[in-house]
BARO-312451 format. One record per atom (N, C-alpha, C, O): x, y, z; atom name; residue number from 1; residue in three letters. Coordinates in nm, 2 decimals, decimal comma. Example, Ala and Ser with C-alpha at 12.3 -4.5 7.8 and 13.67 -1.06 7.14 Angstrom:
2
       px       py       pz   atomo   num   residuo
     1,32    -0,57     0,78       N     1       ALA
     1,23    -0,45     0,78      CA     1       ALA
     1,32    -0,33     0,78       C     1       ALA
     1,42    -0,33     0,85       O     1       ALA
     1,28    -0,22     0,71       N     2       SER
     1,37    -0,11     0,71      CA     2       SER
     1,29     0,00     0,79       C     2       SER
     1,34     0,11     0,80       O     2       SER
//
This chain:
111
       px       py       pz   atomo   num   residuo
    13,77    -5,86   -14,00       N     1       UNK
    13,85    -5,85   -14,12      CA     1       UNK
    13,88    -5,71   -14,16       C     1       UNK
    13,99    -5,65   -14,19       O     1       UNK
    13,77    -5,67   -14,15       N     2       UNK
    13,82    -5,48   -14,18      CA     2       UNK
    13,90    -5,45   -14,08       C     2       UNK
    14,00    -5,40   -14,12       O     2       UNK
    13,91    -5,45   -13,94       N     3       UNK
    13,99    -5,40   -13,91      CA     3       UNK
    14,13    -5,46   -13,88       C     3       UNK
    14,21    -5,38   -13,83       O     3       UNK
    14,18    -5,63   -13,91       N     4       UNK
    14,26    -5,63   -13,93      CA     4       UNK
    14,37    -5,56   -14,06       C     4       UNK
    14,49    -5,53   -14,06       O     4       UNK
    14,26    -5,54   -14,19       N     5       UNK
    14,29    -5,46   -14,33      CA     5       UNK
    14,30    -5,33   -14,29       C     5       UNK
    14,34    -5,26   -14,38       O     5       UNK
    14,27    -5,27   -14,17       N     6       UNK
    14,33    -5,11   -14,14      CA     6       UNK
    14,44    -5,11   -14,07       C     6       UNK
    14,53    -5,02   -14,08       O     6       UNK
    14,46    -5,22   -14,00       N     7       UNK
    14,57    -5,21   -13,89      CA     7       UNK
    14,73    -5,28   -13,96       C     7       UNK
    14,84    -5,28   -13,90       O     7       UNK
    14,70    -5,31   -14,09       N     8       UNK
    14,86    -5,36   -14,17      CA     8       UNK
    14,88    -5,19   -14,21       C     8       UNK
    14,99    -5,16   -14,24       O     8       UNK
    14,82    -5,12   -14,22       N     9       UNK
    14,84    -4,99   -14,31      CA     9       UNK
    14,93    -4,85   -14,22       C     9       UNK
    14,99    -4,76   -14,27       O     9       UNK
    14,90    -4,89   -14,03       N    10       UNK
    14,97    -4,78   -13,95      CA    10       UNK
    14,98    -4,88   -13,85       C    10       UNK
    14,93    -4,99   -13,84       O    10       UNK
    15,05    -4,80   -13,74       N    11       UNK
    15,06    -4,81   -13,62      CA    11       UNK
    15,14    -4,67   -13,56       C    11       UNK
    15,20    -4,58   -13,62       O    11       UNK
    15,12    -4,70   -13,42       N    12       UNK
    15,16    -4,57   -13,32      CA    12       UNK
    15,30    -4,55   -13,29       C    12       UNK
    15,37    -4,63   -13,35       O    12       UNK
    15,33    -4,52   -13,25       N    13       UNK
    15,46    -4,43   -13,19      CA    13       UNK
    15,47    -4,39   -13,07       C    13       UNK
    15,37    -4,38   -13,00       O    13       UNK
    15,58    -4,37   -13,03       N    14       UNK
    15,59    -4,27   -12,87      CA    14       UNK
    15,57    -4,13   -12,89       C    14       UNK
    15,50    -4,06   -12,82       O    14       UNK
    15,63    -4,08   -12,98       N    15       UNK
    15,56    -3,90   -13,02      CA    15       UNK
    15,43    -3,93   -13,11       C    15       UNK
    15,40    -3,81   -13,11       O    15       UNK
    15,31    -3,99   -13,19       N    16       UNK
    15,25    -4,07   -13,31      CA    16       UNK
    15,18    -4,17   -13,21       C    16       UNK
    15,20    -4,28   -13,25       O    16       UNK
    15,11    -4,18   -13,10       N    17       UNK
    15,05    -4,30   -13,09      CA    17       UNK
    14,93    -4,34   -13,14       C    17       UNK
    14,85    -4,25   -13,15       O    17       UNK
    14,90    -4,49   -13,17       N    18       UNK
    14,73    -4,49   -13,22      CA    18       UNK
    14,62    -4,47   -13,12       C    18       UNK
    14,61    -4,51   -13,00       O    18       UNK
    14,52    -4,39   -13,20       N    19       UNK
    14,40    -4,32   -13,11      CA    19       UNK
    14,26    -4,48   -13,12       C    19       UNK
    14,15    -4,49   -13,17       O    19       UNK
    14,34    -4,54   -13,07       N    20       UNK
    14,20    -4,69   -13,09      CA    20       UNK
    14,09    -4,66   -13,04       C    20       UNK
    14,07    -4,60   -12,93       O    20       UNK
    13,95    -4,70   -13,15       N    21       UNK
    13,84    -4,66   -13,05      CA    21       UNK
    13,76    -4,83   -13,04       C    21       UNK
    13,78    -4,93   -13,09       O    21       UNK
    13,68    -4,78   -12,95       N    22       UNK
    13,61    -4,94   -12,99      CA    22       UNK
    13,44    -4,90   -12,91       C    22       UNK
    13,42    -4,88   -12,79       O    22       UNK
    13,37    -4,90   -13,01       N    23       UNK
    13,27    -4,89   -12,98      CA    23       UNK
    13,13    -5,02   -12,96       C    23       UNK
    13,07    -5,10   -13,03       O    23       UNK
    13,13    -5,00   -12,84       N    24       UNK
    12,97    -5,11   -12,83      CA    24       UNK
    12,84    -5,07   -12,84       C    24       UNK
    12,83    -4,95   -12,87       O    24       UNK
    12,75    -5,12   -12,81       N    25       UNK
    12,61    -5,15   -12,83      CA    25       UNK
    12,53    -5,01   -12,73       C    25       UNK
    12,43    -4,94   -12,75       O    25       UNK
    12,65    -5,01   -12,59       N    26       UNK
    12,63    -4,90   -12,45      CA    26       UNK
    12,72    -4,82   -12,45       C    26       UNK
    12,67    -4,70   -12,44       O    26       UNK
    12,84    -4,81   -12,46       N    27       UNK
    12,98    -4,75   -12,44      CA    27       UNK
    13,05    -4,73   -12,54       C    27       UNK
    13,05    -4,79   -12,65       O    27       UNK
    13,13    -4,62   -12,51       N    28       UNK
    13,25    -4,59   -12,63      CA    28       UNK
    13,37    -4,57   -12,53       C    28       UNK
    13,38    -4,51   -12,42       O    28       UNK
    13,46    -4,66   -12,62       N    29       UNK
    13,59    -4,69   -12,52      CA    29       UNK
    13,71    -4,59   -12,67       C    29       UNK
    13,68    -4,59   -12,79       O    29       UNK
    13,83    -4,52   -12,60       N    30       UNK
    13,92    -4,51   -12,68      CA    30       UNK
    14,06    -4,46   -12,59       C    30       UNK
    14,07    -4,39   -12,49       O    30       UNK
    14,17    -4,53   -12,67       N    31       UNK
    14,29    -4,59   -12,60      CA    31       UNK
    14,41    -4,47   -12,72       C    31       UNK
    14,38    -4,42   -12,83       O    31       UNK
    14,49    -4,46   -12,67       N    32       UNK
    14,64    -4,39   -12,69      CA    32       UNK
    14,72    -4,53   -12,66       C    32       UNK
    14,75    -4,57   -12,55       O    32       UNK
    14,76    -4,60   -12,80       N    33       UNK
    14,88    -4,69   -12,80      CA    33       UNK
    14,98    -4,67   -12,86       C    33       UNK
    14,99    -4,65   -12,98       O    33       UNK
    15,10    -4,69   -12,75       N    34       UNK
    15,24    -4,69   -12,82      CA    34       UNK
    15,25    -4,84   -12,86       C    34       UNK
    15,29    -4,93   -12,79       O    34       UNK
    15,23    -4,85   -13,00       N    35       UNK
    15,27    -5,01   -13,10      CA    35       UNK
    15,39    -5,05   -13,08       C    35       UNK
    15,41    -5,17   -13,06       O    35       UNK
    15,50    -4,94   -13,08       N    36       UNK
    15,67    -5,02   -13,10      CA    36       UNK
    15,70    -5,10   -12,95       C    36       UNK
    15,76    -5,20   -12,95       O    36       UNK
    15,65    -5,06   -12,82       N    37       UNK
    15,66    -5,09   -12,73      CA    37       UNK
    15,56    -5,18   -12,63       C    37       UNK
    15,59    -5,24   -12,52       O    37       UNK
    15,41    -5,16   -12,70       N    38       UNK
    15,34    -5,23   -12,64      CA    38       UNK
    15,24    -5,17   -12,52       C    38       UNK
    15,16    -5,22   -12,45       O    38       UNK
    15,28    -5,07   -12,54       N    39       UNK
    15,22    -4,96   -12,40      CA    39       UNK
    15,04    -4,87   -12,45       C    39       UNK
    14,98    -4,82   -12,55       O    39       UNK
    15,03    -4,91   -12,32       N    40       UNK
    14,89    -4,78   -12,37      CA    40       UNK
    14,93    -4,66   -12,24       C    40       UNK
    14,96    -4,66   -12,12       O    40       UNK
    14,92    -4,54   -12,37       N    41       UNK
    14,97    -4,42   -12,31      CA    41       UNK
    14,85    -4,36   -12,18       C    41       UNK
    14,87    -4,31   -12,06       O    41       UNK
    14,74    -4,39   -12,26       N    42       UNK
    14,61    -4,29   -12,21      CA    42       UNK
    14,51    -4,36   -12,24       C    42       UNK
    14,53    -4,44   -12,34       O    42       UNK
    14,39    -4,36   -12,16       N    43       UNK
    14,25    -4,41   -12,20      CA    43       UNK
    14,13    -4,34   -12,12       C    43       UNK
    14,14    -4,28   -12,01       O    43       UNK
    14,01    -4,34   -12,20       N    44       UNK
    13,86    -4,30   -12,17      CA    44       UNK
    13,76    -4,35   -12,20       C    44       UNK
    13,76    -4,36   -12,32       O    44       UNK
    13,70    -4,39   -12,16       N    45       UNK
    13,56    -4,44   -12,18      CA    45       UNK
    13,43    -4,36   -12,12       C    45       UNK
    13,43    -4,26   -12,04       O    45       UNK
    13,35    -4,41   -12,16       N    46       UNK
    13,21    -4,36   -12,06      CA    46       UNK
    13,14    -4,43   -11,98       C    46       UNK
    13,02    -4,42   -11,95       O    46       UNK
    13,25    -4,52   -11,93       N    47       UNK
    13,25    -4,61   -11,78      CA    47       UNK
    13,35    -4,52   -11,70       C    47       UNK
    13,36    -4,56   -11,58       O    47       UNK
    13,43    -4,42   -11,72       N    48       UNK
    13,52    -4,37   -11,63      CA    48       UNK
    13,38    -4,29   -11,55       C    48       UNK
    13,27    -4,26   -11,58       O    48       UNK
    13,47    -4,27   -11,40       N    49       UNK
    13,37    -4,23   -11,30      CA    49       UNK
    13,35    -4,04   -11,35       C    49       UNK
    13,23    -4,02   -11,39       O    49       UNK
    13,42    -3,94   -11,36       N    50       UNK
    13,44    -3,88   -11,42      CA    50       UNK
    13,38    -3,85   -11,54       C    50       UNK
    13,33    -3,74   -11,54       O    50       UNK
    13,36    -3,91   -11,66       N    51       UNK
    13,22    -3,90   -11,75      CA    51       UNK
    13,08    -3,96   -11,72       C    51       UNK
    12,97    -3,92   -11,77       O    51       UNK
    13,09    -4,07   -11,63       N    52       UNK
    13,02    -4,18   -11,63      CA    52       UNK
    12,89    -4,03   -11,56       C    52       UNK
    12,78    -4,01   -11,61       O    52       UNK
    12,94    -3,95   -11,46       N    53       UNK
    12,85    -3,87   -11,39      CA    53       UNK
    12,78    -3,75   -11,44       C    53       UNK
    12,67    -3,70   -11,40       O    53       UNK
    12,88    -3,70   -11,57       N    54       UNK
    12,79    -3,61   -11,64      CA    54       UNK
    12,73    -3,65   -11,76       C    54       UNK
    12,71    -3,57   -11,86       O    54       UNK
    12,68    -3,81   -11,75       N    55       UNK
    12,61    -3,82   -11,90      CA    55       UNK
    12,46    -3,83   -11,82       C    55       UNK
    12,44    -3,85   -11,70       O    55       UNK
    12,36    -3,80   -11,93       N    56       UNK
    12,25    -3,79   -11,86      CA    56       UNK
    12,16    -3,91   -11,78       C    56       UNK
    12,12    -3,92   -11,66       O    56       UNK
    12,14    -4,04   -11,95       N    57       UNK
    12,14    -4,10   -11,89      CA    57       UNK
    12,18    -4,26   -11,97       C    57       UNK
    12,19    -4,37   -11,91       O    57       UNK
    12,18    -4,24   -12,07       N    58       UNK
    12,24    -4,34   -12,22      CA    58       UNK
    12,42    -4,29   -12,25       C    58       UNK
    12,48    -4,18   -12,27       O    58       UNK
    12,46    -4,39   -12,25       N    59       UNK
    12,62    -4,38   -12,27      CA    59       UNK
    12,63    -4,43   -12,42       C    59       UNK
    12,74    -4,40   -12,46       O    59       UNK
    12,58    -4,46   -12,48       N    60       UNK
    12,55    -4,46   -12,62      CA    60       UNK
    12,54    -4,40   -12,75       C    60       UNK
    12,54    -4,45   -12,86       O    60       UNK
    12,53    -4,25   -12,69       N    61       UNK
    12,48    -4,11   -12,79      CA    61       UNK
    12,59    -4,08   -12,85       C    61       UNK
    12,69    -4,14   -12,82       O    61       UNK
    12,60    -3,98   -12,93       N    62       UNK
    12,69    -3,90   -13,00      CA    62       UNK
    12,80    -3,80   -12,89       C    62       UNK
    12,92    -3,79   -12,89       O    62       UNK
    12,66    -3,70   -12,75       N    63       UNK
    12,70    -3,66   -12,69      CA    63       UNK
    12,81    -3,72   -12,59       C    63       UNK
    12,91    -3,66   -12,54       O    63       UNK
    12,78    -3,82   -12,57       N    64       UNK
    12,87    -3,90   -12,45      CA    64       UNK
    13,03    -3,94   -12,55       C    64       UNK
    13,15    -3,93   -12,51       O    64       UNK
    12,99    -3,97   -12,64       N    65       UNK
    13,14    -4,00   -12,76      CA    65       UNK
    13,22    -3,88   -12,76       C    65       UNK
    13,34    -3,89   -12,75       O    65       UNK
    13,15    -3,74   -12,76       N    66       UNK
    13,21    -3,62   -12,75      CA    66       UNK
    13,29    -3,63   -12,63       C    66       UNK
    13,41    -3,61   -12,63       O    66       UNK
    13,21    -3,68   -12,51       N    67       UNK
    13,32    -3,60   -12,40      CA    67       UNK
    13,40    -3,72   -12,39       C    67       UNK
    13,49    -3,68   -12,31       O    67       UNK
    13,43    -3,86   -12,43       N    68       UNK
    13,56    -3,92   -12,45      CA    68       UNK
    13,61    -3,89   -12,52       C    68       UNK
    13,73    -3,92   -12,51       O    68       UNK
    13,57    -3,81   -12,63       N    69       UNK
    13,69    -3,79   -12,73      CA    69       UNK
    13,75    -3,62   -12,68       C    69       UNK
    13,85    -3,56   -12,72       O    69       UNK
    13,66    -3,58   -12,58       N    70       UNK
    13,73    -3,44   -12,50      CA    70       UNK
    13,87    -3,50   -12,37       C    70       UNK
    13,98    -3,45   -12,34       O    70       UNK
    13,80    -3,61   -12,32       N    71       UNK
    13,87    -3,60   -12,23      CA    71       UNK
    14,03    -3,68   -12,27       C    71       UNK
    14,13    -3,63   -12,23       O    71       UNK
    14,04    -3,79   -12,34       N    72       UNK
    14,14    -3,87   -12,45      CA    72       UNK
    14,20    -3,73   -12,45       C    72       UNK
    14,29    -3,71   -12,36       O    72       UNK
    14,17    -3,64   -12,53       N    73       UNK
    14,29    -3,55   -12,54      CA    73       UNK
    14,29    -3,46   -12,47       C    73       UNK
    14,34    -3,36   -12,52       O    73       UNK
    14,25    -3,44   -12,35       N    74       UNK
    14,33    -3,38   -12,23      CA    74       UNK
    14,39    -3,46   -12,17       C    74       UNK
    14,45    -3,41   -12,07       O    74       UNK
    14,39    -3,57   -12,17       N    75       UNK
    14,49    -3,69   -12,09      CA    75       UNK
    14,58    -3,67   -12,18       C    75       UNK
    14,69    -3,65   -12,12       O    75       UNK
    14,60    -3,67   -12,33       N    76       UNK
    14,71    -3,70   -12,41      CA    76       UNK
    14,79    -3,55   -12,38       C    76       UNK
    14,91    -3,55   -12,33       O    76       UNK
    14,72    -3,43   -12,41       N    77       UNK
    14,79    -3,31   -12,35      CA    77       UNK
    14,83    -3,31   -12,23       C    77       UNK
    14,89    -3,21   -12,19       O    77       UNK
    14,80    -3,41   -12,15       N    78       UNK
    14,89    -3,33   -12,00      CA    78       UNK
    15,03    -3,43   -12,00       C    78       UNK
    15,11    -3,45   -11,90       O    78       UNK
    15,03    -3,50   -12,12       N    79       UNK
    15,17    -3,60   -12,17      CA    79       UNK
    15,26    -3,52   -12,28       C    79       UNK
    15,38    -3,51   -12,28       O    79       UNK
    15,19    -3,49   -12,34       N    80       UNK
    15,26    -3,35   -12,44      CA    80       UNK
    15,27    -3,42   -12,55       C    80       UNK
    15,37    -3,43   -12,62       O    80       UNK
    15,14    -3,50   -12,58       N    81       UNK
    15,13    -3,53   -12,72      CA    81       UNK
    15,02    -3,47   -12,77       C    81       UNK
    14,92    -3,43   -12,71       O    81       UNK
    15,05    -3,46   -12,91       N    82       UNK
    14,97    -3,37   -12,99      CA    82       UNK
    14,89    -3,44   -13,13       C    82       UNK
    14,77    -3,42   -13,14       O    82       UNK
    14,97    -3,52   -13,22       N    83       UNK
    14,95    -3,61   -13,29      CA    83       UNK
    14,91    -3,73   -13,27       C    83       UNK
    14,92    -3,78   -13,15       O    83       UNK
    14,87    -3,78   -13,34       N    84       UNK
    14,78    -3,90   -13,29      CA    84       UNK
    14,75    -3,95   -13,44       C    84       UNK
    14,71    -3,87   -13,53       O    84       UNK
    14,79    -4,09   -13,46       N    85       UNK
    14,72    -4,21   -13,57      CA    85       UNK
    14,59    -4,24   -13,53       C    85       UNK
    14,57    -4,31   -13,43       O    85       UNK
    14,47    -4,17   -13,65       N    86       UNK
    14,34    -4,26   -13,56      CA    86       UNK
    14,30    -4,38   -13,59       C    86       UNK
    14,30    -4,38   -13,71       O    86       UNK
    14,27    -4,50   -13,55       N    87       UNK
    14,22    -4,59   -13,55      CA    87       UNK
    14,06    -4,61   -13,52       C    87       UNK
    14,03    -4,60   -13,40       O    87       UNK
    13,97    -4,63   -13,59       N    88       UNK
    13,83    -4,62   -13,63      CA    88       UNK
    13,79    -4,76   -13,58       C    88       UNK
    13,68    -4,78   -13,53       O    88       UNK
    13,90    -4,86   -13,61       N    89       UNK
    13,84    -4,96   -13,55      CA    89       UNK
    13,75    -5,06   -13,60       C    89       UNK
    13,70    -5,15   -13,54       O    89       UNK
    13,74    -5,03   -13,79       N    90       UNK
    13,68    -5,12   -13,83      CA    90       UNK
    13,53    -5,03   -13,89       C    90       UNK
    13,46    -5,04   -13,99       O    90       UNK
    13,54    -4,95   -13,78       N    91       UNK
    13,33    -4,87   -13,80      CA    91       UNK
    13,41    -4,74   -13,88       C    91       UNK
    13,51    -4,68   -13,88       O    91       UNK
    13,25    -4,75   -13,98       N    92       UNK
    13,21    -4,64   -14,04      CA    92       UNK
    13,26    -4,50   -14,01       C    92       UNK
    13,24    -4,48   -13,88       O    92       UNK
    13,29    -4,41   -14,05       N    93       UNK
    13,36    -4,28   -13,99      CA    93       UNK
    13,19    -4,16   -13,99       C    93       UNK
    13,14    -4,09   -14,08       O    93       UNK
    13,17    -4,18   -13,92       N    94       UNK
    13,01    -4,15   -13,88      CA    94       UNK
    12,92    -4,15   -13,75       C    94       UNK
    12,92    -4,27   -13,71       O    94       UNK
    12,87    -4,10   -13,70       N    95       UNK
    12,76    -4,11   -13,58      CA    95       UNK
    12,87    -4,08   -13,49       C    95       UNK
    12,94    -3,97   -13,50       O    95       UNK
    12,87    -4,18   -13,41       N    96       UNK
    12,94    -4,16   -13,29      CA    96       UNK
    13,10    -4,17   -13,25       C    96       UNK
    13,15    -4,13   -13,15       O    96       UNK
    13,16    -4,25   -13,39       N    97       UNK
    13,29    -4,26   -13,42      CA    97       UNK
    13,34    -4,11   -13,47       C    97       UNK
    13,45    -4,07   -13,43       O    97       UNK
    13,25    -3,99   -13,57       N    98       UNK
    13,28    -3,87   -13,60      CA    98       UNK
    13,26    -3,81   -13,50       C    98       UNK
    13,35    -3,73   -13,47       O    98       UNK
    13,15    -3,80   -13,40       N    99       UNK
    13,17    -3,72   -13,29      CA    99       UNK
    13,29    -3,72   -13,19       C    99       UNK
    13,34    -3,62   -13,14       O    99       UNK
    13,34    -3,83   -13,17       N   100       UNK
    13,47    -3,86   -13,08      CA   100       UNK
    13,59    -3,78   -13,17       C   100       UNK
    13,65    -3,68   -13,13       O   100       UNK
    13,62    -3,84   -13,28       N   101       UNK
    13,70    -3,78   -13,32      CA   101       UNK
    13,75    -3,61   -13,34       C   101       UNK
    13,85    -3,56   -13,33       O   101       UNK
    13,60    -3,55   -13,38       N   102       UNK
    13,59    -3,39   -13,43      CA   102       UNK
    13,59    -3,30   -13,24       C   102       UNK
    13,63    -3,18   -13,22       O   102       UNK
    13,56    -3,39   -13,16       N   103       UNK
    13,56    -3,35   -12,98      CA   103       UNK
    13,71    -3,39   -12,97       C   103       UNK
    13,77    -3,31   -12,89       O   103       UNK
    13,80    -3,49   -13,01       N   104       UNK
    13,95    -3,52   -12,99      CA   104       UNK
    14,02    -3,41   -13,06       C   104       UNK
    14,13    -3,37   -13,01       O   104       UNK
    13,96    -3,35   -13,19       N   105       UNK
    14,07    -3,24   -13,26      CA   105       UNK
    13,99    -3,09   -13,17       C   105       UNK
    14,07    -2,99   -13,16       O   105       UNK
    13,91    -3,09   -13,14       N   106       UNK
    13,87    -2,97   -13,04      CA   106       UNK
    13,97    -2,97   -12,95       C   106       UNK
    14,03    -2,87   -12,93       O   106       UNK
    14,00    -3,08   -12,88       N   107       UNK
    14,05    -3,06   -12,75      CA   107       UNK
    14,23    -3,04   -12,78       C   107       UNK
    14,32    -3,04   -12,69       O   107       UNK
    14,26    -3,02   -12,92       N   108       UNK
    14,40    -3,00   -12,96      CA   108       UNK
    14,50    -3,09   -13,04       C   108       UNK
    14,60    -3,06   -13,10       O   108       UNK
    14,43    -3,21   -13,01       N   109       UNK
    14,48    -3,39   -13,13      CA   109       UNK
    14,47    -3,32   -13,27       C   109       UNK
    14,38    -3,23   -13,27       O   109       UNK
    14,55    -3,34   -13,41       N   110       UNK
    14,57    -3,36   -13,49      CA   110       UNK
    14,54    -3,49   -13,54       C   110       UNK
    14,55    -3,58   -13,46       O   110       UNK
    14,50    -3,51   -13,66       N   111       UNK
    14,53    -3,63   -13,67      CA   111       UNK
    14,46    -3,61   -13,84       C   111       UNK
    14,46    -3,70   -13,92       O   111       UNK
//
Protein backbone atom coordinates (compact mmCIF):
# COMPACT_ATOMS: atom_id res chain seq x y z
CA UNK A 1 0.00 0.00 0.00
CA UNK A 2 2.77 2.55 0.65
CA UNK A 3 4.19 1.97 -2.27
CA UNK A 4 1.42 2.00 -4.36
CA UNK A 5 0.56 5.76 -2.40
CA UNK A 6 4.28 6.79 -3.72
CA UNK A 7 3.89 5.66 -7.10
CA UNK A 8 0.37 7.87 -7.98
CA UNK A 9 2.64 10.93 -6.94
CA UNK A 10 5.71 10.45 -9.98
CA UNK A 11 6.87 8.48 -12.63
CA UNK A 12 9.99 8.45 -15.11
CA UNK A 13 10.76 9.82 -18.27
CA UNK A 14 13.21 9.25 -21.11
CA UNK A 15 15.52 12.37 -19.96
CA UNK A 16 13.74 11.87 -15.81
CA UNK A 17 13.63 8.08 -15.45
CA UNK A 18 12.52 6.34 -12.15
CA UNK A 19 15.54 5.15 -9.92
CA UNK A 20 13.29 1.89 -8.48
CA UNK A 21 15.00 0.17 -5.72
CA UNK A 22 13.78 -3.00 -4.19
CA UNK A 23 15.32 -4.29 -1.36
CA UNK A 24 15.30 -7.98 0.23
CA UNK A 25 16.23 -9.88 3.17
CA UNK A 26 20.07 -10.71 0.96
CA UNK A 27 20.13 -8.34 -2.01
CA UNK A 28 19.60 -4.86 -3.23
CA UNK A 29 18.16 -4.62 -6.64
CA UNK A 30 17.75 -1.01 -8.47
CA UNK A 31 16.28 -0.34 -11.89
CA UNK A 32 16.33 3.09 -14.31
CA UNK A 33 12.54 3.02 -15.69
CA UNK A 34 11.25 4.83 -18.56
CA UNK A 35 7.24 4.86 -17.34
CA UNK A 36 5.88 6.62 -20.64
CA UNK A 37 7.18 3.72 -22.63
CA UNK A 38 7.53 0.82 -20.50
CA UNK A 39 11.30 0.34 -20.88
CA UNK A 40 13.99 -0.24 -18.21
CA UNK A 41 16.89 1.90 -19.16
CA UNK A 42 19.64 0.39 -16.70
CA UNK A 43 19.89 -2.03 -13.86
CA UNK A 44 22.25 -3.36 -10.76
CA UNK A 45 22.08 -5.49 -8.22
CA UNK A 46 24.41 -7.39 -6.03
CA UNK A 47 23.68 -10.52 -7.92
CA UNK A 48 25.56 -8.86 -10.98
CA UNK A 49 28.80 -10.89 -11.58
CA UNK A 50 30.80 -7.67 -11.42
CA UNK A 51 29.67 -6.58 -7.70
CA UNK A 52 28.66 -10.04 -6.81
CA UNK A 53 32.88 -10.47 -6.65
CA UNK A 54 33.92 -7.53 -4.78
CA UNK A 55 31.49 -7.90 -1.85
CA UNK A 56 33.16 -9.68 0.94
CA UNK A 57 30.83 -11.79 1.97
CA UNK A 58 26.93 -10.65 2.94
CA UNK A 59 25.18 -8.81 0.01
CA UNK A 60 22.97 -7.32 2.56
CA UNK A 61 25.09 -4.41 4.19
CA UNK A 62 25.05 -0.79 3.67
CA UNK A 63 28.51 -1.43 1.87
CA UNK A 64 27.21 -3.66 -0.89
CA UNK A 65 24.01 -0.94 -1.39
CA UNK A 66 26.78 1.60 -1.99
CA UNK A 67 28.38 -0.08 -4.88
CA UNK A 68 24.85 -0.61 -6.64
CA UNK A 69 24.00 2.65 -6.16
CA UNK A 70 27.79 3.41 -7.72
CA UNK A 71 27.40 1.32 -10.38
CA UNK A 72 23.34 2.37 -11.42
CA UNK A 73 24.95 5.57 -12.16
CA UNK A 74 27.73 4.73 -14.22
CA UNK A 75 25.41 2.69 -16.32
CA UNK A 76 23.04 5.66 -16.34
CA UNK A 77 26.10 8.03 -17.30
CA UNK A 78 27.47 6.10 -20.12
CA UNK A 79 23.53 6.87 -21.47
CA UNK A 80 23.89 10.48 -20.68
CA UNK A 81 21.44 10.63 -18.05
CA UNK A 82 21.84 12.65 -15.24
CA UNK A 83 18.53 13.08 -13.38
CA UNK A 84 16.70 10.55 -12.04
CA UNK A 85 13.05 10.31 -9.98
CA UNK A 86 13.92 8.21 -6.88
CA UNK A 87 11.74 5.62 -6.06
CA UNK A 88 12.37 4.17 -2.31
CA UNK A 89 10.00 1.65 -2.94
CA UNK A 90 7.84 1.77 -0.09
CA UNK A 91 11.16 1.48 2.71
CA UNK A 92 12.13 3.88 5.03
CA UNK A 93 14.81 6.43 3.54
CA UNK A 94 17.59 4.88 5.90
CA UNK A 95 20.17 2.06 6.26
CA UNK A 96 20.63 0.63 3.13
CA UNK A 97 18.07 2.43 0.98
CA UNK A 98 20.30 6.02 2.12
CA UNK A 99 23.44 4.38 1.32
CA UNK A 100 22.38 3.46 -2.41
CA UNK A 101 21.08 6.63 -2.90
CA UNK A 102 23.97 9.17 -1.29
CA UNK A 103 26.68 6.31 -3.54
CA UNK A 104 23.98 7.12 -6.78
CA UNK A 105 24.51 11.11 -6.20
CA UNK A 106 28.43 10.41 -5.77
CA UNK A 107 28.55 8.82 -8.90
CA UNK A 108 26.77 12.17 -10.61
CA UNK A 109 22.60 11.29 -10.36
CA UNK A 110 20.68 14.22 -9.12
CA UNK A 111 17.73 13.62 -7.79
Amino acid sequence: MRHARLRKRFSGSAERPRLAVFRSARHMYAQAIDDETGRTLASASTQDKEIKSTLKSFAGNRDSAGKVGKAIAERLATLGVKQVVFDRGGNRYLGRIKALADAAREGGLTF
